[in-house]
C-alpha positions in Angstrom: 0.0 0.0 0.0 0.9 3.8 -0.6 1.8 5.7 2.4 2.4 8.8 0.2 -0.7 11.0 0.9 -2.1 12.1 -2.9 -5.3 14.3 -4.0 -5.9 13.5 -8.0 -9.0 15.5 -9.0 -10.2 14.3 -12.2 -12.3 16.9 -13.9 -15.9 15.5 -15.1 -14.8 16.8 -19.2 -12.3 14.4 -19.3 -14.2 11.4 -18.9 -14.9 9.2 -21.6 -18.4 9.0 -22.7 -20.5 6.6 -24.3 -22.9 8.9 -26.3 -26.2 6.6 -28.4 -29.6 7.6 -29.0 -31.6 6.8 -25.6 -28.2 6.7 -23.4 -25.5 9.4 -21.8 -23.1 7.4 -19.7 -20.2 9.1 -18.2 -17.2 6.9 -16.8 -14.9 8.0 -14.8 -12.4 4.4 -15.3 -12.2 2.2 -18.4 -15.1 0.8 -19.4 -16.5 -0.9 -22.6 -14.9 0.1 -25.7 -13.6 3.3 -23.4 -10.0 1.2 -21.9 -7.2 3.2 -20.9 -4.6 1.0 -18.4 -3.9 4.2 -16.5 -7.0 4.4 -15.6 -8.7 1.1 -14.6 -9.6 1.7 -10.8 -9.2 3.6 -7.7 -8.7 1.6 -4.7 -11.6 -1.3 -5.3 -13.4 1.2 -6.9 -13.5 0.0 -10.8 -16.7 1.9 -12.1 -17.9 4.8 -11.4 -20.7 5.6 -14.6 -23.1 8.7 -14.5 -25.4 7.6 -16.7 -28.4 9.3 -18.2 -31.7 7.1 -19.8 -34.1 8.5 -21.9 -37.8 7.0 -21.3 -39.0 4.1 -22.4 -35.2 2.6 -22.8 -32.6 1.0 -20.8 -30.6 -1.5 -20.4 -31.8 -4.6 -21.9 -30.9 -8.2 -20.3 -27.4 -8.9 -20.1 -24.7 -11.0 -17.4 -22.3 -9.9 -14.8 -20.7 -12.3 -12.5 -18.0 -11.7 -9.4 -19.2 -7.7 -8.9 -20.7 -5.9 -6.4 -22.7 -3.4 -8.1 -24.2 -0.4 -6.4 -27.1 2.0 -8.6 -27.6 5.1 -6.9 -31.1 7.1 -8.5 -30.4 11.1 -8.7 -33.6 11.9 -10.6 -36.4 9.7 -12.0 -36.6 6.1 -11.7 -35.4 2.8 -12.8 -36.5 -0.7 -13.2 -34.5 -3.5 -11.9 -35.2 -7.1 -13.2 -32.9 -10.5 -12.8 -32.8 -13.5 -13.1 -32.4 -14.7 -9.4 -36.4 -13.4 -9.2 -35.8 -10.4 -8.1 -37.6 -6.8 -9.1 -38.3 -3.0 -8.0 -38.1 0.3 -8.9 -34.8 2.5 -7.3 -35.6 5.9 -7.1 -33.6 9.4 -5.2 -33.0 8.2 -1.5 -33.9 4.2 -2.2 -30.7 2.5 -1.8 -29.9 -0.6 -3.9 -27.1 -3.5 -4.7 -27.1 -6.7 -6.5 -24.4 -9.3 -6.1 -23.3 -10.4 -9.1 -21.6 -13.7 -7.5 -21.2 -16.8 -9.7 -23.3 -15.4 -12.4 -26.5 -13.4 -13.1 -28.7 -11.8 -15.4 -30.2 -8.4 -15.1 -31.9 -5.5 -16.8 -32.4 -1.8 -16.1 -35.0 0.4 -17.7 -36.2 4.0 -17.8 -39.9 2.4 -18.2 -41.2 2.2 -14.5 -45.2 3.0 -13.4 -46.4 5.4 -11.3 -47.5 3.6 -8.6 -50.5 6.0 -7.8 -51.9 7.3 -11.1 -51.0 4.5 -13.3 -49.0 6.8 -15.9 -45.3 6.3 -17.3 -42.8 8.3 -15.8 -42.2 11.1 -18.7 -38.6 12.2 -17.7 -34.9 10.9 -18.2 -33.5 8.7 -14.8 -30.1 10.2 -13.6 -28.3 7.5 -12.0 -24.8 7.0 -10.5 -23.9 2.6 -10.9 -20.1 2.0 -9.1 -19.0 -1.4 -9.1 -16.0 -2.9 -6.5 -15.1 -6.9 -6.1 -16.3 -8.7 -3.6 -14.2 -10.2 -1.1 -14.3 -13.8 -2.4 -15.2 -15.1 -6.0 -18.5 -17.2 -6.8 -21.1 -16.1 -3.9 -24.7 -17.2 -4.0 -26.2 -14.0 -6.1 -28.0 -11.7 -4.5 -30.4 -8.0 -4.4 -31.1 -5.8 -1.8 -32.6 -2.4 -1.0 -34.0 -0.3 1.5 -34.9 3.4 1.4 -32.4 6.1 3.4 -34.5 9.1 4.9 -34.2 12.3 2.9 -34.0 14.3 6.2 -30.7 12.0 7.3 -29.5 12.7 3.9 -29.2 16.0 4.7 -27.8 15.5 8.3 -24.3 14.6 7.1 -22.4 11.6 5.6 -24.6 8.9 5.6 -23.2 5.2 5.0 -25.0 3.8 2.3 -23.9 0.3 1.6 -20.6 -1.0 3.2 -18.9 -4.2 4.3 -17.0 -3.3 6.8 -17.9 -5.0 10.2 -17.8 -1.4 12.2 -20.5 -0.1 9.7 -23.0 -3.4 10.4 -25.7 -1.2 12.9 -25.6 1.7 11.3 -25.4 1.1 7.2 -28.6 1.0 4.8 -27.1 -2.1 2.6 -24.6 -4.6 2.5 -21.8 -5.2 0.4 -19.6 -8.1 -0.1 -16.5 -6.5 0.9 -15.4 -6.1 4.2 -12.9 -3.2 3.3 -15.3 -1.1 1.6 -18.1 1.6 2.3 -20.0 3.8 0.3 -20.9 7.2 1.9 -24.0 9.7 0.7 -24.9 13.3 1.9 -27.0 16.0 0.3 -26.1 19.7 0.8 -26.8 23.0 0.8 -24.6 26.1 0.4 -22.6 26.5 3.0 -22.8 22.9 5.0 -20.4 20.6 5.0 -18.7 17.1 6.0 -15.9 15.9 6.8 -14.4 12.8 5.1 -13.2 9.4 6.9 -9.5 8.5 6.7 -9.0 5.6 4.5 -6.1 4.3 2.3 -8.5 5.1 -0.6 -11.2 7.8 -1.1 -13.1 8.0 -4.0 -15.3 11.2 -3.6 -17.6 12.2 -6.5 -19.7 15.5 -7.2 -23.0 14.0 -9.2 -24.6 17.1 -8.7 -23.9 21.0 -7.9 -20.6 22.2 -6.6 -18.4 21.8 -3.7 -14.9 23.5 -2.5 -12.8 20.3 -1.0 -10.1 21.3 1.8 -6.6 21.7 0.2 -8.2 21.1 -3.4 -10.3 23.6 -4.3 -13.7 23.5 -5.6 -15.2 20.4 -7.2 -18.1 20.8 -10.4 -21.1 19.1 -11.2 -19.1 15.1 -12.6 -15.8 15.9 -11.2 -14.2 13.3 -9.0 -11.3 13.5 -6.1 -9.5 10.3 -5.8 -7.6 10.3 -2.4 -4.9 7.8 -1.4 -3.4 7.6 2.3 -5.0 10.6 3.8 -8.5 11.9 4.8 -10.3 14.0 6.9 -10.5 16.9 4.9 -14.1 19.0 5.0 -16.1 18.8 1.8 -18.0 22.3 2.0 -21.3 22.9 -0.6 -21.0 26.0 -2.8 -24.8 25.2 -4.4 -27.1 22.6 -3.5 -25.1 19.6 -3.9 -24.8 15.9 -3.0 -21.8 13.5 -2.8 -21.0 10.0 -2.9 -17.9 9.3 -0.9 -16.1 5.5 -1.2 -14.2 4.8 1.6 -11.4 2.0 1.0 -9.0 0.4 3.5 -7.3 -2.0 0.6 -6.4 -1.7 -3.1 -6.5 -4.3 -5.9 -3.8 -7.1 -5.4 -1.0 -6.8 -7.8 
């Protein structure tokens, strides 16, 4: 491991981009067709899209295996389908994970109901889907997700899905790696956090702007990546909200 404290801010322009007629996906590593071996991961971290689907489109079915995949809904909603029986629709503040494990088939769709009036949601879902490797290869699949309060949200960091044993009380889902947490907050101008100390840090701006300590300010898709330091205060500029991975191991070589 690095003990040579780093800040790399990656600005959100200089992101590849996967560009087709019902999709805008950002990603901020390699990814598809988008492979650069300077830039494959950060930490455990190995995908980090911002990905925008039109209505009526998505992702159709399609395997992952040995992944744990976190989706993160910023506007609108999606629908989750796989094969393992399991379905729902992730929207702001609900969050979710699937285990990819020894193989399983999902889809994702911009095509979800509203649940009250019976119409089709008219508008693009804005999501945030960041993948890191479990601790162990072939685990029984798995789904879960459970909905974080908007008003804790806006209380400070909030863990969002983690598997690190210090995080089991007090974490809205479960990952499948015991070195690895992913952090939420939504802000307003002027508030802000302070961020854990980790080997890693992957923090990312989805949406509005934030100054981080010793960096400077952070736009709308721009990304920190922090390596043996932490505790630096993430202050909001606009309304904003952050997703924060907290890593205490890298990759093996």
């Amino acid at each position: 491991m690095s003990s040579t404290a780093t800040i790399d801010i990656r600005r959100a322009g200089d992101r590849a981009a996967t560009k087709i007629s019902w999709l805008d996906s950002k990603h901020s590593f390699s990814f598809s067709d988008h492979y650069d071996p300077a830039n494959t991961h950060h930490g455990l971290l190995l995908v980090n899209n911002d990905d925008i689907v039109k209505p009526g489109a998505g992702f159709e079915t399609h395997p992952h295996r040995d992944m744990e995949i976190v989706t993160w809904v910023l506007r609108g909603s999606l629908v989750h389908q796989d094969s393992t029986g399991h379905s729902g629709v992730i929207y702001p503040g609900l969050a979710q994970r699937m285990s990819a494990g020894r193989g399983i088939l999902h889809s994702e769709k911009n095509d979800s109901w509203n649940l009250t009036g019976g119409e089709t949601h008219s508008e693009p879902v804005h999501f945030v889907q960041m993948w890191v490797l479990p601790d162990q290869a072939g685990i029984t699949p798995g789904y879960q997700q459970l909905e974080i309060d908007d008003e804790l949200l806006r209380g400070g960091l909030v863990t969002i899905a983690s598997g690190m044993p210090e995080h089991r009380n007090n974490t809205a889902i479960s990952i499948a790696n015991r070195f690895a947490a992913l952090h939420g907050a939504r802000l307003q101008p002027g508030d802000s956090v302070q961020l854990p100390e980790a080997q890693y840090l992957h923090l990312f701006v989805p949406r509005g702007e934030v100054v981080l300590e010793g960096a400077g300010g952070l736009q709308e898709g721009d990304a920190a990546r922090l390596t043996a330091t932490g505790g630096q205060r993430v202050t909001a500029t606009t309304d904003a909200e952050i997703l924060v991975w907290e890593m205490h191991a890298g990759l093996a070589a």
